[in-house]
C-alpha positions as CSV (number, residue, x, y, z in Angstrom):
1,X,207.7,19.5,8.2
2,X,210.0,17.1,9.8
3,X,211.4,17.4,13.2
4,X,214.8,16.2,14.4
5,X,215.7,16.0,18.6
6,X,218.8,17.3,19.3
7,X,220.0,17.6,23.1
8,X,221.4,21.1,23.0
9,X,224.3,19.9,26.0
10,X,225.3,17.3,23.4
11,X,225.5,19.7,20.3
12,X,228.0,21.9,22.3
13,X,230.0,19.4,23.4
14,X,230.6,18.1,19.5
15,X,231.0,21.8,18.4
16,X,233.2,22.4,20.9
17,X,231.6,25.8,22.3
18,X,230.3,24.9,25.4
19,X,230.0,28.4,26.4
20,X,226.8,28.7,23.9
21,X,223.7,29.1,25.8
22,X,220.2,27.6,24.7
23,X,219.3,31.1,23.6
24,X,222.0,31.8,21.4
25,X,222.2,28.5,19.9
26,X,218.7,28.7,18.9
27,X,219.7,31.7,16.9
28,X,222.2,30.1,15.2
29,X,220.2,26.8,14.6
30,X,218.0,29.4,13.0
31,X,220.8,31.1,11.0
32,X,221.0,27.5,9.9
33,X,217.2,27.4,8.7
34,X,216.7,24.6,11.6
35,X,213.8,26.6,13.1
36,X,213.0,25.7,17.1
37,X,209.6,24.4,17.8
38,X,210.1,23.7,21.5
39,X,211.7,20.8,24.2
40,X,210.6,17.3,24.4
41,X,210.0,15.3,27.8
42,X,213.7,14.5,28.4
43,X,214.6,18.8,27.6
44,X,216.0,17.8,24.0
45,X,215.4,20.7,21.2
46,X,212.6,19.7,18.8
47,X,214.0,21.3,15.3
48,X,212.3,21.9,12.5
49,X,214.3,21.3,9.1
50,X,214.6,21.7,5.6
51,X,213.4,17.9,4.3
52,X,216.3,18.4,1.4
53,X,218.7,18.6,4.1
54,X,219.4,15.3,5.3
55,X,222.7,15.3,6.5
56,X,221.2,17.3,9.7
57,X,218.6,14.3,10.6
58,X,221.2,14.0,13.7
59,X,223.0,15.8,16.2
60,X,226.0,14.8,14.4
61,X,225.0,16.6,10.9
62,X,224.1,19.4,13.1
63,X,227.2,19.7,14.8
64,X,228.9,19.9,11.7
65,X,226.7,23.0,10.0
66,X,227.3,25.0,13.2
67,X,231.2,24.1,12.9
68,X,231.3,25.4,9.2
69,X,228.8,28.4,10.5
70,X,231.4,29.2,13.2
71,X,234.2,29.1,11.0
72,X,235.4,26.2,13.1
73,X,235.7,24.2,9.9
74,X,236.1,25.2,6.4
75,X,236.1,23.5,2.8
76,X,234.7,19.9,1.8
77,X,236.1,17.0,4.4
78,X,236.0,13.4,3.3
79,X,237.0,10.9,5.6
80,X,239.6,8.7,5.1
81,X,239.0,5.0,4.4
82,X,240.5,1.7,5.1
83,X,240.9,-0.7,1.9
84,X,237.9,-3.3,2.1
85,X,238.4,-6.6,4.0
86,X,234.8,-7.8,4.3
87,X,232.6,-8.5,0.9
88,X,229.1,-8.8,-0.2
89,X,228.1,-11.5,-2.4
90,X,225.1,-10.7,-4.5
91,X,223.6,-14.2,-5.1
92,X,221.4,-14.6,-8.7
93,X,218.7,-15.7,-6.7
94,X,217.9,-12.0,-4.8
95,X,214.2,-10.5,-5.2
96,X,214.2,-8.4,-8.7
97,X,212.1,-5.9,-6.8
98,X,215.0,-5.1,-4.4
99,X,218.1,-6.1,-6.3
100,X,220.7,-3.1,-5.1
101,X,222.8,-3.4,-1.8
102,X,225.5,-1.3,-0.4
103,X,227.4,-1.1,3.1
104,X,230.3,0.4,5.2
105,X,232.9,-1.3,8.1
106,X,233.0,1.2,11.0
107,X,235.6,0.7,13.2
108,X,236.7,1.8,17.0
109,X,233.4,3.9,17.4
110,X,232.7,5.2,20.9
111,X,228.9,4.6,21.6
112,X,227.5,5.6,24.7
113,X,223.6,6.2,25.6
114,X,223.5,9.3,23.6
115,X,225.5,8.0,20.6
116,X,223.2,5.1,20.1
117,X,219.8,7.3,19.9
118,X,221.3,9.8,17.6
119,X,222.2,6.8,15.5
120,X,218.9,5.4,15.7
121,X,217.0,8.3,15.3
122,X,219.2,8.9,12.1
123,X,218.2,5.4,10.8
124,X,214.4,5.9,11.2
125,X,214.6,9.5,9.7
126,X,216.5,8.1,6.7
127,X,213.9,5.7,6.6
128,X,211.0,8.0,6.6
129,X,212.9,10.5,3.9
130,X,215.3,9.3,1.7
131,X,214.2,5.6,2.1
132,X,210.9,6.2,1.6
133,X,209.4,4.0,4.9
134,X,212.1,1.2,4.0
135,X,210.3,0.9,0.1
136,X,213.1,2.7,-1.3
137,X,215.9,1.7,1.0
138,X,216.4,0.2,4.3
139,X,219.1,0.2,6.6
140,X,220.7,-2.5,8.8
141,X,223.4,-1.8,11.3
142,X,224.8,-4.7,13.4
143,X,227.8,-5.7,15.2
144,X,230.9,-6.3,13.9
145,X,231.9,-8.8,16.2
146,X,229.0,-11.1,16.2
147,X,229.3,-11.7,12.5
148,X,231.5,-14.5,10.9
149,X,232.0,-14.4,7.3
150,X,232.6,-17.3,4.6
151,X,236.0,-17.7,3.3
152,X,236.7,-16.5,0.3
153,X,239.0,-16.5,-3.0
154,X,241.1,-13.7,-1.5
155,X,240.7,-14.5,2.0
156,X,238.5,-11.6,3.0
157,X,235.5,-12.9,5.0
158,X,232.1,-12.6,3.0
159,X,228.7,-12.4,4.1
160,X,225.7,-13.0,1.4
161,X,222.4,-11.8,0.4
162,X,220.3,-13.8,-1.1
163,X,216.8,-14.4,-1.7
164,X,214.9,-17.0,0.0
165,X,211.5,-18.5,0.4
166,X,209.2,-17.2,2.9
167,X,209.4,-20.6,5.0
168,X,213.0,-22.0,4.5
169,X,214.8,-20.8,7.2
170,X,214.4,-19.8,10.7
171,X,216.4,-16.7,12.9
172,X,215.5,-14.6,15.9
173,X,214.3,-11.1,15.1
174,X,215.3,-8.1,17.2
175,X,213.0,-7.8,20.7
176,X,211.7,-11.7,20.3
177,X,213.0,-14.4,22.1
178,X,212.1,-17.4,19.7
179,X,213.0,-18.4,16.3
180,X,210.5,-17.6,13.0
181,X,210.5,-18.1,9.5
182,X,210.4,-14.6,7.8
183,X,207.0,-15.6,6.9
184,X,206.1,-16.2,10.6
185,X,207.2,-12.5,11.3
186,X,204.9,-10.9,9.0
187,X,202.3,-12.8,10.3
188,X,203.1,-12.6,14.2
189,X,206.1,-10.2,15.4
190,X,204.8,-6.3,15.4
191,X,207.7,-4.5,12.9
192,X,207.2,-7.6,10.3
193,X,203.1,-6.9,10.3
194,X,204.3,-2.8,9.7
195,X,206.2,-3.5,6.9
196,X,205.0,-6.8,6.2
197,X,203.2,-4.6,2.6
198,X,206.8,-4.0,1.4
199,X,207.5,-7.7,1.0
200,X,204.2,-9.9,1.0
201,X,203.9,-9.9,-2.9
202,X,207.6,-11.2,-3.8
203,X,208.2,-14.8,-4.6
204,X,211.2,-14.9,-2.6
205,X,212.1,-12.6,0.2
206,X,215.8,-10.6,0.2
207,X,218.0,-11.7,3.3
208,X,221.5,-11.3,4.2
209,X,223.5,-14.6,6.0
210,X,227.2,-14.9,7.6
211,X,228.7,-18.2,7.9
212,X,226.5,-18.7,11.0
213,X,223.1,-18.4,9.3
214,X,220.2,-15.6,8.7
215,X,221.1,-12.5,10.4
216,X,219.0,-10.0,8.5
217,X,215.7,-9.7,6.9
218,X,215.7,-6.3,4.6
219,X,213.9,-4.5,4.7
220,X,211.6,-5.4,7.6
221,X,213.6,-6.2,11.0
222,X,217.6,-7.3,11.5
223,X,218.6,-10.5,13.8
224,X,218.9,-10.4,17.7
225,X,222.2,-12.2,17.6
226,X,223.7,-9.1,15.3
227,X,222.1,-6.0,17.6
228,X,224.1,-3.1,18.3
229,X,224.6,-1.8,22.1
230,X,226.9,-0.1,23.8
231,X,229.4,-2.1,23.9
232,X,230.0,-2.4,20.4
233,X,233.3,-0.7,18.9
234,X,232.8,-2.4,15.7
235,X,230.1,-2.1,13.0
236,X,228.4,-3.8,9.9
237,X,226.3,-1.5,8.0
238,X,224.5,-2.6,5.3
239,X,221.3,-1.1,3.4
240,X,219.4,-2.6,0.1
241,X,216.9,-0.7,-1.8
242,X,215.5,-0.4,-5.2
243,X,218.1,2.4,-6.2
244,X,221.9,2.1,-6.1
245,X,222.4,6.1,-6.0
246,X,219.5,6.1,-2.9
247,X,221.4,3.7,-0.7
248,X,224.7,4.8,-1.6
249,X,223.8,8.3,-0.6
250,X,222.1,7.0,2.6
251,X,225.4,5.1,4.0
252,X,227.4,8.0,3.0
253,X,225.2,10.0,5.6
254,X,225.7,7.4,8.1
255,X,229.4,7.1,7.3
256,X,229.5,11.1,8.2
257,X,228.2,10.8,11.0
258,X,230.0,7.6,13.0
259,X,232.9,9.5,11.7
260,X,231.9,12.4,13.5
261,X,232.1,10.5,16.5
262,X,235.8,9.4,15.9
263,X,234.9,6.3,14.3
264,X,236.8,4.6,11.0
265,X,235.6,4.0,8.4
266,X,236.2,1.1,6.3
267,X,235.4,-0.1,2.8
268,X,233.2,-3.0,1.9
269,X,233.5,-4.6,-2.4
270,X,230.2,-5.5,-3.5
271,X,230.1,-8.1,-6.0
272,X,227.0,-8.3,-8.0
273,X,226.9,-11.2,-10.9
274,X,227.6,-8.8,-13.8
275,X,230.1,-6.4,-11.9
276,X,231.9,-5.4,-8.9
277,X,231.7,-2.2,-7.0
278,X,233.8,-0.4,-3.5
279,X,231.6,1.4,-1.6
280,X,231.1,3.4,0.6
281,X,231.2,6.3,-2.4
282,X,232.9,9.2,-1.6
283,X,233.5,10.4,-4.5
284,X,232.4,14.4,-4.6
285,X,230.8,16.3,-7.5
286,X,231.1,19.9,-8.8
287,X,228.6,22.8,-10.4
288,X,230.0,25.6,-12.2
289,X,228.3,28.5,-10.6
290,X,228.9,32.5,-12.6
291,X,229.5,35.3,-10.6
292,X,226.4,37.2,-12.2
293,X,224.3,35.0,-11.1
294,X,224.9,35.0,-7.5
295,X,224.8,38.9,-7.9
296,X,221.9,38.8,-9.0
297,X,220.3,36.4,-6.7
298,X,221.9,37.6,-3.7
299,X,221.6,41.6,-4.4
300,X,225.4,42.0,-3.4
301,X,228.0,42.6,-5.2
302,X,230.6,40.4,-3.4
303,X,235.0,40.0,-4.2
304,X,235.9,36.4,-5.5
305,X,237.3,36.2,-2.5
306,X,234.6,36.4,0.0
307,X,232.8,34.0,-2.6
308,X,235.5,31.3,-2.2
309,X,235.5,32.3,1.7
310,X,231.8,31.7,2.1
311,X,231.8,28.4,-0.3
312,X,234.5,27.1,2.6
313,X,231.8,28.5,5.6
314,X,229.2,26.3,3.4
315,X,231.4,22.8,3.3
316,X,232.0,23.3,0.0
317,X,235.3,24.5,-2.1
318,X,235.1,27.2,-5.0
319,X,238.0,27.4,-7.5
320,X,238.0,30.4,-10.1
321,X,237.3,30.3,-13.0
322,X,238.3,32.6,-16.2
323,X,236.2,30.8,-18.3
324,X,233.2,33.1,-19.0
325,X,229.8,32.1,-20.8
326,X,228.8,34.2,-23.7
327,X,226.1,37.4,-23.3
328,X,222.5,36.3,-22.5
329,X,222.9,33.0,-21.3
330,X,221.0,31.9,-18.0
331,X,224.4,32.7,-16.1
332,X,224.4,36.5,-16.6
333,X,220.8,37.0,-15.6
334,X,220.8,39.6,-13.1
335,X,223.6,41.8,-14.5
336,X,221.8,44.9,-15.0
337,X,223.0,47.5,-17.7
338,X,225.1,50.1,-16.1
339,X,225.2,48.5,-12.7
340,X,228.7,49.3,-10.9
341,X,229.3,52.3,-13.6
342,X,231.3,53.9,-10.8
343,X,235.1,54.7,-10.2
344,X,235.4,50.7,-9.9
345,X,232.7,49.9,-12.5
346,X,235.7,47.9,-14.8
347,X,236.6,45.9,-11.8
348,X,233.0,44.6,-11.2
349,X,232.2,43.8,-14.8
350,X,235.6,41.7,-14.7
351,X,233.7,40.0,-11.6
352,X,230.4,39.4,-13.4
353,X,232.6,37.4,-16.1
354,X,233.9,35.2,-13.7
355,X,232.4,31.3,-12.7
356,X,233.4,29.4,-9.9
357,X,233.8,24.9,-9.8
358,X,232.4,24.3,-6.6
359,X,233.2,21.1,-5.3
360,X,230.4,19.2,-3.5
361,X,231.0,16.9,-0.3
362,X,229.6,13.7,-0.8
363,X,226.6,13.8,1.9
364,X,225.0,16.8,0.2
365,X,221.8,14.9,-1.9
366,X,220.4,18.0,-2.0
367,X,222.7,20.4,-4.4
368,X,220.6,19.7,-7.8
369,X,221.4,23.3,-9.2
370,X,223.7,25.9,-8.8
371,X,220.6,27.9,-7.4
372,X,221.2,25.6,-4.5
373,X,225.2,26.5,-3.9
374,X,224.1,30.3,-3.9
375,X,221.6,29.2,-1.1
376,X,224.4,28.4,1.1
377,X,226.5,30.9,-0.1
378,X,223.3,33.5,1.2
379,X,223.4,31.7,4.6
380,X,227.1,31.4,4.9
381,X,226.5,35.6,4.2
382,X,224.0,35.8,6.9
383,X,220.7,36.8,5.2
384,X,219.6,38.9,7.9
385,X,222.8,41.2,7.0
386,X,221.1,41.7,3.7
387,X,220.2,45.4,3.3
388,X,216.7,45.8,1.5
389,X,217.0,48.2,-1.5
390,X,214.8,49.5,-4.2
391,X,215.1,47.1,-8.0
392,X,216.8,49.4,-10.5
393,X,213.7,49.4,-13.0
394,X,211.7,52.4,-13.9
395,X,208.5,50.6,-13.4
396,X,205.9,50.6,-10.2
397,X,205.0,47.6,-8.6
398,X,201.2,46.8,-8.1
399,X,199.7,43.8,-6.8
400,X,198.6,41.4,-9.6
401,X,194.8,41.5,-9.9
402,X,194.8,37.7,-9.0
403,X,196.2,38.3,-5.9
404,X,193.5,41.1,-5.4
405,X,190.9,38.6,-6.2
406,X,192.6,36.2,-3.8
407,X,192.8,38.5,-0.7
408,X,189.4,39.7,-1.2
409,X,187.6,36.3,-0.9
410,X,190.3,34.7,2.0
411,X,188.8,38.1,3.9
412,X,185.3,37.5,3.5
413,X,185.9,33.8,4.4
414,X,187.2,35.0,7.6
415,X,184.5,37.3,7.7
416,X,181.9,34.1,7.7
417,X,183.9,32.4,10.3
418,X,186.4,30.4,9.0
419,X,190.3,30.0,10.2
420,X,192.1,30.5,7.0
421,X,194.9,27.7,6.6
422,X,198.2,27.6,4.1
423,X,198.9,23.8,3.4
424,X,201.3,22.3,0.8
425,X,200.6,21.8,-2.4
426,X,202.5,18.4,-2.7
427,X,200.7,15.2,-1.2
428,X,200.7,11.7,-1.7
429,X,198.4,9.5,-3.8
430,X,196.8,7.8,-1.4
431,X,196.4,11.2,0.8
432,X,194.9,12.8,-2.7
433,X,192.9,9.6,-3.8
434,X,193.1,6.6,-2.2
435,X,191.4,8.0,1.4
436,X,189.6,9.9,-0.4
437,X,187.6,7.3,-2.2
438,X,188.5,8.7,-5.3
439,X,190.4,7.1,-8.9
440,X,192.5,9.8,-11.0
441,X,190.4,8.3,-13.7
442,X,186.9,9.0,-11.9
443,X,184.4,11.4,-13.7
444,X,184.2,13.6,-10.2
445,X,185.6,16.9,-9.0
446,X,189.2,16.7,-7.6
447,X,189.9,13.6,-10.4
448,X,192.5,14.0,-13.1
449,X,196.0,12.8,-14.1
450,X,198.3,13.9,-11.1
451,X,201.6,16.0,-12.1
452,X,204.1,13.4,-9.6
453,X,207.5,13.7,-8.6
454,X,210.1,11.4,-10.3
455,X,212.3,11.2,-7.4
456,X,210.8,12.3,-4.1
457,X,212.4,12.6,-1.5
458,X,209.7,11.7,1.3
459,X,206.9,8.9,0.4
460,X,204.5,11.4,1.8
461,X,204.7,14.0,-1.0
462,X,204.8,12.1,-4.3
463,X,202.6,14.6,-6.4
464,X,201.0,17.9,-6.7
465,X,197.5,17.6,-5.7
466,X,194.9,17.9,-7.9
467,X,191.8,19.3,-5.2
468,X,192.5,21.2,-1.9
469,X,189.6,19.1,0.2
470,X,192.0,16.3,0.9
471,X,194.3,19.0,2.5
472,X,192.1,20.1,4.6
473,X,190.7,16.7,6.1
474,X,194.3,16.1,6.7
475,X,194.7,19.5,9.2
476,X,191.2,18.1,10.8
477,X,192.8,14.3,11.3
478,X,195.7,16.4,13.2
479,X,193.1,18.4,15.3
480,X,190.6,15.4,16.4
481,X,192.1,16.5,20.2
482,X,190.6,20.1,19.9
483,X,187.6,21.9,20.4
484,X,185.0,21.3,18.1
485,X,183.4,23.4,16.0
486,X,186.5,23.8,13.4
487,X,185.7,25.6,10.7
488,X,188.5,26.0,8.2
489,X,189.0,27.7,4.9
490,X,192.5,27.3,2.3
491,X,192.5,29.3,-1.0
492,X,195.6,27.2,-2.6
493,X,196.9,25.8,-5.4
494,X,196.4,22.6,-7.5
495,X,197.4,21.3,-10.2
496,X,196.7,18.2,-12.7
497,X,197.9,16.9,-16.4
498,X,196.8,18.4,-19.6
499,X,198.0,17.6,-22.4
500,X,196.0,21.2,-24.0
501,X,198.5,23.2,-21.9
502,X,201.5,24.3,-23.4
503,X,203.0,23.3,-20.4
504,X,201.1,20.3,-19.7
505,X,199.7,20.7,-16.9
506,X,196.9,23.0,-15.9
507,X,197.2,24.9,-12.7
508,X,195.0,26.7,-11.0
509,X,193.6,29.1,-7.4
510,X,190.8,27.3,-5.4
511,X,188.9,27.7,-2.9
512,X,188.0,25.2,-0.2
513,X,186.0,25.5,3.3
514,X,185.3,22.7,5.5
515,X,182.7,22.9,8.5
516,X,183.1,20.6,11.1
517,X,180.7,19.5,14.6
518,X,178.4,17.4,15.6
519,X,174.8,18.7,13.5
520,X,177.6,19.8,10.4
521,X,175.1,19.5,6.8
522,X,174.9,19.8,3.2
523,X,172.8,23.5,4.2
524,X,175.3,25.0,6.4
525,X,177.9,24.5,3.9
526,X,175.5,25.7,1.2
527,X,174.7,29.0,3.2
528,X,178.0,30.1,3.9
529,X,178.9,29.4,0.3
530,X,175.7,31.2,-0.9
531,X,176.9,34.2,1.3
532,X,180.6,34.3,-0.2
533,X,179.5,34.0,-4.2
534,X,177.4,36.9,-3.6
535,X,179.7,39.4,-2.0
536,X,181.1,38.9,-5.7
537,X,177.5,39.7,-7.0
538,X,177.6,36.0,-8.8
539,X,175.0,33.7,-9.5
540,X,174.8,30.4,-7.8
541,X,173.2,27.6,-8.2
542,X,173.7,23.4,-7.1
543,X,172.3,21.3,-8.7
544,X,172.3,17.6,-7.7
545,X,175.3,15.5,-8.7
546,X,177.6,12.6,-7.6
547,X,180.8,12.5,-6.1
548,X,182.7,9.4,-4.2
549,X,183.8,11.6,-1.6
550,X,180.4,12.5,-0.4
551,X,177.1,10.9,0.5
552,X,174.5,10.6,-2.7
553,X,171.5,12.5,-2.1
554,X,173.3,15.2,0.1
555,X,175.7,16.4,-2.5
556,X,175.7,19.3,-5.2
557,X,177.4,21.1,-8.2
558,X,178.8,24.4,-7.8
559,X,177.5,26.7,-10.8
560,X,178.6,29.9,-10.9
561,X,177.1,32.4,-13.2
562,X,175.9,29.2,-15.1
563,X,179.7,27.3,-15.3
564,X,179.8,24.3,-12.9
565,X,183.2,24.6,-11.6
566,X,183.2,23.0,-8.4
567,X,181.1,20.3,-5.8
568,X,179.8,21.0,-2.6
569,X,178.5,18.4,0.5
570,X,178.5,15.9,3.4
571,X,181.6,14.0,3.4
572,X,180.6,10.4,3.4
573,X,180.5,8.2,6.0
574,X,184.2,6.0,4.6
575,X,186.2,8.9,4.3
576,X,185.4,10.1,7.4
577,X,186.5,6.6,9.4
578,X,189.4,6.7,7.2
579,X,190.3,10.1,8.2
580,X,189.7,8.7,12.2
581,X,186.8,11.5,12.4
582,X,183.8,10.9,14.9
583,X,181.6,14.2,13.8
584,X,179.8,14.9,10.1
585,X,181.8,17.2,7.9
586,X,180.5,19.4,5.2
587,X,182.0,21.0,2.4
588,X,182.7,23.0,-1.0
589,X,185.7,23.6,-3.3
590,X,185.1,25.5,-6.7
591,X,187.6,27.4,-9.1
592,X,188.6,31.2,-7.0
593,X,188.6,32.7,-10.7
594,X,184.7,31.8,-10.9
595,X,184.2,35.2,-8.4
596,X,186.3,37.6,-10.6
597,X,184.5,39.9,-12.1
């Protein structure tokens, strides 16, 4: 999960409850779902978030939830904006790849030490989330007043981005002391050869000039004469991307937080060839959330009033509404028959009749759903302070035979030694595939049409995986500084398109077991599986086969009771250097449900 550093004397001082001590607020960071993993060299909290919730990438963001949490603030804020002075010229000649670009004026902004690594730490977060490592969006920030714009038809300075070729001009990039082409800093300066993949294959790179010249190079690395220290009051943001609704939600993030710090913000027009736009947006958005449904995700039966009170705790607003949907649509679910058939029984079916327009703030990117709203409204609730109680349903609850089968063989993989792991089921295709040495469109185990995510949030999980083996030699790349022998076992999920499904897309239980140390072979693996398929009282059998991922002549098919349902080996030699591993790995995956009975 992603971590955020917060220093805890910092988050008091822009809360304004200094007499909070580290204890209590890591209680309420929890209360929060900001979990604490521990202090960094310099004593800063390490925190643990949510990835949805990107407003709390800083101690700003952070600051604000515990505000709302304290009842310190209440309902949706939205700063308030100057009228644009600067512009940003779209020129015809910018990269189709990265056509979008967006940006802010922030005026009189205080930055001292701690300022200006929040606001870097919230610019490489937003890079590694939202922004997708810069392939989605990238962010520049630069000051104010070393920037001269072009004159233009109103008389509002203008700055341009355009696209140029890799050798026709020449600027000084950020910590070098010499000018470059922006093909010279992919080639020679550190942060163009990181990100040089993001650019390398356009006919024409995107850059950003002022009347002076090239001052940024999006998305790789922004101009020394432009950087930010501080002694800068006064602020250029700009960010482009491939996505207008990415960017725009990026600044707006960025906007929230300089503004936390008693900054102004200011607007900037954008004129593209074909239109022209004001940004920074903040324009909010509503859901229409029924009173029956968050009783019946909640489990409380709470007054419209405390709904509207804890939609204020949450940053959000909730107006009532009388407008009801009709019986047995998705928004009653939950109202059970003869629930609240007491002495005020007519009063809480009035309730369940009711909806709410919840107004969203404009740095929320994560409220997709009105699900999402009665998350806040929960937390806003406390969710500790929820009182456990029996379902009204005449039924008794049993664990699901597939969860029977599930524990059972987890145990006996502990039983032969293995540490039993729960990873996620979403990865990337190159995590899945690519490192793997393995092509969705490979006749192997683990190969298959990927279920992917049409707007992820993080580059690093794009997809559902399709195996559970890749998982695993993920956990072991993050353990190379441990004790060897590691030995670990996930029964999981996976997942892959199938167009036979009604849902297209098959899912599925597996199992997958990994041994790891220096004399690690094909017969270790193969005894340890031999051991587990017959505490089932199956049949196996592995017979010779071929997979990409492990070394011919040391690899197998799982059969089980005669249906080959999975692949067992020695990793081979590639994916192990791509993994950075220095000791032999052996393995096996097959499908749990081949062990029921």
């Amino acid at each position: 999960m992603p971590t955020v550093e917060i220093d805890p004397d910092e988050l008091r001082e822009l809360t304004g409850h200094e007499e909070k001590g580290d204890e209590e607020l890591k209680s309420d960071l929890f209360g929060l779902g900001l979990e604490y993993e521990g202090r960094t060299d310099e004593g800063e909290f390490e925190l643990e978030f949510a990835p949805d919730r990107l407003d709390r990438l800083s101690v700003e963001g952070v600051a604000r939830s515990l505000r709302y949490q304290y009842g310190d603030a209440r309902g949706v804020y939205v700063p308030t904006t100057n009228a644009h002075d600067w512009t940003i010229v779209v020129d015809d000649s910018v990269p189709d790849e990265r056509p979008y670009v967006t940006g802010a004026v922030i005026r009189d902004v205080d930055l001292d030490e701690a300022a200006l690594e929040s606001l870097i730490q919230l610019q490489e977060k937003l890079h590694a989330t939202m922004g997708r490592k810069r392939a989605k969006g990238a962010i520049g920030i630069h000051d104010l007043t070393m920037l001269k714009g072009s004159a233009a038809t109103e008389g509002n300075p203008t700055i341009e981005y355009v696209g140029v070729e890799p050798d026709e001009d020449r600027f000084v990039p950020l910590d070098s002391d010499r000018e470059l082409t922006p093909a010279e800093v992919l080639e020679e300066h550190q942060t163009g050869k990181t990100y040089a993949d993001l650019v390398s294959g356009y006919e024409r790179y995107p850059a950003i000039y002022d009347d002076l010249g090239l001052f940024s190079f999006p998305p790789v690395i922004n101009g020394r004469r432009t950087e930010v220290s501080t002694d800068s009051r006064d602020l250029f943001v700009e960010m482009t991307g491939t996505d207008q609704w990415t960017i725009d939600r990026m600044l707006n993030i960025v906007c929230y937080a300089l503004s936390a710090r008693g900054a102004t913000v200011e607007e900037v027009a954008v004129e593209y060839p074909d239109q022209r736009v004001v940004r920074p947006d903040f324009s909010t958005k509503t859901k229409t959330v029924p009173h029956a449904r968050i009783k019946s995700i909640l489990g409380i039966d709470l007054e419209p009033e405390q709904v509207v009170d804890l939609a204020e705790r949450s940053g959000l607003e909730a107006e009532r509404s009388d407008r009801s949907e009709p019986a047995g649509t998705a928004g009653t679910v939950g109202a059970e028959e003869g629930e609240g058939e007491d002495e005020e029984g007519d009063e809480s079916d009035e309730h369940d009749a009711l909806t709410y327009e919840v107004t969203i703030p404009p740095y929320r990117v994560d409220v997709l759903h009105p699900l999402d709203v009665i998350d806040d409204l929960g937390r806003a609730y406390g969710f500790n302070d929820l009182e456990p109680r029996y379902p009204d349903v005449g039924t008794i609850g049993g664990r699901h035979e597939r969860s029977r089968l599930e524990n059972a063989a987890r145990t006996r993989l502990v039983g032969l030694g293995f540490q039993d792991l729960l990873n996620f089921h979403m990865i990337s295709e190159a995590e899945n595939f690519d490192r793997m040495d393995l092509g969705p469109d490979d006749d192997a185990y683990g190969a298959g049409e990927p279920a992917t995510i049409k707007g992820p949030y993080s580059e690093d999980y794009t997809m559902l995986r399709t195996w559970i083996t890749p998982s695993l030699l993920m956990v072991l790349e993050n353990n190379t500084h441990r004790r060897y022998p590691q030995d670990l076992a996930e029964i999981g999920f996976a997942a892959r398109v199938d167009d036979a499904e009604n849902t297209g897309v098959c899912e599925g239980r597996y199992v997958g077991a990994v041994l790891t140390r220096h004399d690690a072979a094909y017969e270790d693996a193969k005894s340890r599986l031999q051991a587990l398929v017959r505490s089932f009282d199956g049949d196996l059998e592995t017979p010779p086969t071929k997979h990409p991922s492990y070394i011919p002549g040391r690899t197998a098919a799982v059969v089980i009771d005669g249906e080959k349902v999975g692949v067992i080996g020695e990793v081979h030699p590639t994916v192990l250097v791509e993994h950075d591993l220095e000791v032999p790995v052996a393995g096996f995956e097959f499908d749990l449900e081949a062990l029921a009975e």
